[in-house]
N, C-alpha and C positions, 0 to 999 in steps of 0.2 A: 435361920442359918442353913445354909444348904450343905448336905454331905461334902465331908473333905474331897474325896475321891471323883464327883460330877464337880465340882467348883473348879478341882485343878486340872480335870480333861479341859474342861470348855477353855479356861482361861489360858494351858499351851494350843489349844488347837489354833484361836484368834489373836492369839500372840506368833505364831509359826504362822499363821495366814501372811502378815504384815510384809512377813519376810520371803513370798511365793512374789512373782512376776504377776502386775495386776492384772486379773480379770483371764487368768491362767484355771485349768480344772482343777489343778494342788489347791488353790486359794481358794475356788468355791465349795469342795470337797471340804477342808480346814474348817471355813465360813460353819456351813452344816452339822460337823460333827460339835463345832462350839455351840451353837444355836441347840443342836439337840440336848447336848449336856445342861445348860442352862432349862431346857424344856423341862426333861427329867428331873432336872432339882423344884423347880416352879412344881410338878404335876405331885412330886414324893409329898411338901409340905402342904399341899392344897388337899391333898387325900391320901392319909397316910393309913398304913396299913395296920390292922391293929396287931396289940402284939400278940406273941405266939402262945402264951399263957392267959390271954383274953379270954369272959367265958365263951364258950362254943357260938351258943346265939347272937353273939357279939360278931363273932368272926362270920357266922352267916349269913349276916343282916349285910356286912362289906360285900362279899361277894354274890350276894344275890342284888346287888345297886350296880347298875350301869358306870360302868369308869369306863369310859372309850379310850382313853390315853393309858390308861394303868393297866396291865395286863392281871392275870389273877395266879399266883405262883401254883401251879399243881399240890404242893406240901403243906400247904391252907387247905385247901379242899379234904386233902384225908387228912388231917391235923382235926378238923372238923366231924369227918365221918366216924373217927377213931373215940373223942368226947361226947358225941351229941348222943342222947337217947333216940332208938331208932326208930320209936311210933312219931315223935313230936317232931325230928328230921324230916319220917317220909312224909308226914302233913303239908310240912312247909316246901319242902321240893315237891310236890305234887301241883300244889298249890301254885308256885311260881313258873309249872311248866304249863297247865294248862293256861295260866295267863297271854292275853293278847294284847298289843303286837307280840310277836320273837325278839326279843332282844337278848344280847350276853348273858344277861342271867339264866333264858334259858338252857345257853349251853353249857353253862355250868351244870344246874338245877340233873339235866342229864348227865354228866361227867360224876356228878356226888351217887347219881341214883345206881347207875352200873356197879361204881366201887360197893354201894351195899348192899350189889347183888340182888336187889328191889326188883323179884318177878315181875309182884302184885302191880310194880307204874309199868310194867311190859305195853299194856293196853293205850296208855296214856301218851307213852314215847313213840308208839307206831301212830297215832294219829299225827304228832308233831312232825314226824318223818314226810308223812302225806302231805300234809299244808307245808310243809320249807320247803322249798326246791333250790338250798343253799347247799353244795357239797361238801362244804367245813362240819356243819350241823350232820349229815349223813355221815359222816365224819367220825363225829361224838358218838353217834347213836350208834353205830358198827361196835365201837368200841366199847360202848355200855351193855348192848346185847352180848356181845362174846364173854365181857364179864362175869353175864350172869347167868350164861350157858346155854345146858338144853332147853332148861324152863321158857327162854324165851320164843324158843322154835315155835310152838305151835298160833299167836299171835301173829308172826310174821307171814305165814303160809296162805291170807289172803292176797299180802305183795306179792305171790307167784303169776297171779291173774291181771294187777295191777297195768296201768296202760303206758306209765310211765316207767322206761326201762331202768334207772337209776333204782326204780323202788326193788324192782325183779331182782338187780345183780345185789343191792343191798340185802334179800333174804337169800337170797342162794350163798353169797359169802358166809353168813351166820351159821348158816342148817351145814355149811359144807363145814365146818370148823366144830358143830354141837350138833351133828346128827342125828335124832329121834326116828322112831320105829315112821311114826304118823307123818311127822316131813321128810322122811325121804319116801314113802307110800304117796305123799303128796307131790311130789316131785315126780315121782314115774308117771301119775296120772295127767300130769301136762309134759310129759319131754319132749313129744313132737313139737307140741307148739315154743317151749322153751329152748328148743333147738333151730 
């Protein structure tokens, strides 16, 4: 049974199509938003979210699996960060980051490691920064370093050198927002060239 609320979008949206001038944008537009309400009911019952009182491992094991259609609610992730113990956590986000290909999980695996402030994966996340040249993923990774502050500065201060400039403006944003004594010493020592 698909949620009340996606069954009776899709079902006005291809009922109000009917009634649009054929082969009008209203009526492909209509078309669309019913097809996608029907998608979203299709994609809820095929991989439903577990609940919110699921234990933690439960809920990690969802969002560290690939759903390409299902997005991952931000309030899972720290719903999870908030119950899971944090040795057996960072094991498994470790584990899922240094995993190869890249896929969602790893953006996640980064998104959970920032929130707990996880120095120690600093080292782990700057290698994943180097191999993706996705700016979504540099993205996460800005966001997980600033999380977890200064600690992360001094791992990043090899991206100073780095050839590829995405990596450079990625540590200079970090270090300019959690300044340490060493990166910003590290930063005067190349400003010609980073200038």
């Amino acid at each position: 049974e698909m949620e009340p609320f996606l069954r009776h979008m899709a079902l006005s949206a291809l009922g109000g199509e009917k009634r649009c001038k054929p082969n009008s944008d209203e009526a492909y537009a209509l078309t669309a938003l019913g097809l996608c309400g029907f998608l979203s009911g299709l994609i809820e019952r095929a991989v439903p979210a577990p609940a919110s009182d699921a234990p933690w491992d439960e809920r990690l094991e969802f969002v560290l699996t690939d759903h390409f259609l299902k997005p991952v609610e931000f309030h899972l992730l720290e719903s999870i960060v908030r119950d899971a113990p944090r040795d057996a956590l960072m094991a498994k986000l470790t584990e899922s980051l240094e995993a190869s290909p890249v896929s969602w999980k790893t953006y996640q695996a980064m998104e959970m490691l920032g929130l707990l402030g996880a120095s120690e994966s600093v080292d782990a996340m700057v290698r994943v920064a180097q191999r993706v040249k996705d700016p979504a993923l540099l993205e996460v990774a800005e966001r997980a370093f600033k999380r977890i502050g200064w600690r992360s500065t001094g791992p990043l201060i090899p991206l100073l050198d780095a050839s590829a400039s995405h990596e450079r403006a990625l540590a200079l944003r970090v270090i300019s927002e959690h300044p340490s004594r060493r990166a910003v010493d590290a930063i005067l020592e190349r400003f010609p060239k980073l200038f």
